[in-house]
N, C-alpha and C positions, 0 to 999 in steps of 0.2 A: 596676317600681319606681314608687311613690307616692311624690312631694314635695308638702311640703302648710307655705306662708308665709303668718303668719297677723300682723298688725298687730294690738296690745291698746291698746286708751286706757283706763286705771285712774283712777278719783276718785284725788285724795289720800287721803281716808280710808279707802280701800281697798287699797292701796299695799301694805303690810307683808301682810294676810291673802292678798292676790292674790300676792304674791313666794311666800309660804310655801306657799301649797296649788300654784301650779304648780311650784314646784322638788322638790315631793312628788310632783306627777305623771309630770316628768321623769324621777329617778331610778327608778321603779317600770317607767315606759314604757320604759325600758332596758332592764331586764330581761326585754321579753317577745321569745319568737322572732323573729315578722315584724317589729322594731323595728331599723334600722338607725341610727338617728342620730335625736336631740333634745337641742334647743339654745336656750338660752332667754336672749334677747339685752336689753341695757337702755340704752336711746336716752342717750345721754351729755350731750345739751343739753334735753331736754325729762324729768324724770322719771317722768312718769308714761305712756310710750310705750314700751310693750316690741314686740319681735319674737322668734314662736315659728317655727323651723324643722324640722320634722319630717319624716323617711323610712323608707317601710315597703315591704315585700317588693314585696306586691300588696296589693290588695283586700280580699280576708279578713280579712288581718293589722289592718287600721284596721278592722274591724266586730268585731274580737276587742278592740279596746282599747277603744272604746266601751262595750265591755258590761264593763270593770274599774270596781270601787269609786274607783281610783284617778281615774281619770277622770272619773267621774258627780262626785268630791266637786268 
């Protein structure tokens, strides 16, 4: 099993298009086999500080999600 804790620092002006393209990446990254859990957290006192949690099979399974459109966007 792959955990993989990723800290985002967002401009404000970027804020709204970064919410929307990762909770697109999220729900799609759900649906792939080696995708156990994606979780996309939002810092309560800072807005613009998210935390991405993600866990896959192995190995493979995250060089299978790299290579989705959903991903690349």
């Amino acid at each position: 099993m792959l955990i993989y804790c990723v800290t985002v620092y967002v401009k404000s002006e970027y804020r709204e298009a970064f919410i929307e393209a990762t909770l697109e990446n999220a729900r799609n990254t759900r649906k792939e086999p080696g995708n156990l859990r994606f979780d996309v957290l939002e810092c309560t006192d800072d807005p613009g500080k998210f935390f991405l949690y993600e866990v896959y099979r192995e190995g493979k399974d995250v060089d299978a999600h790299k290579e989705t459109n959903h991903y690349k966007k």
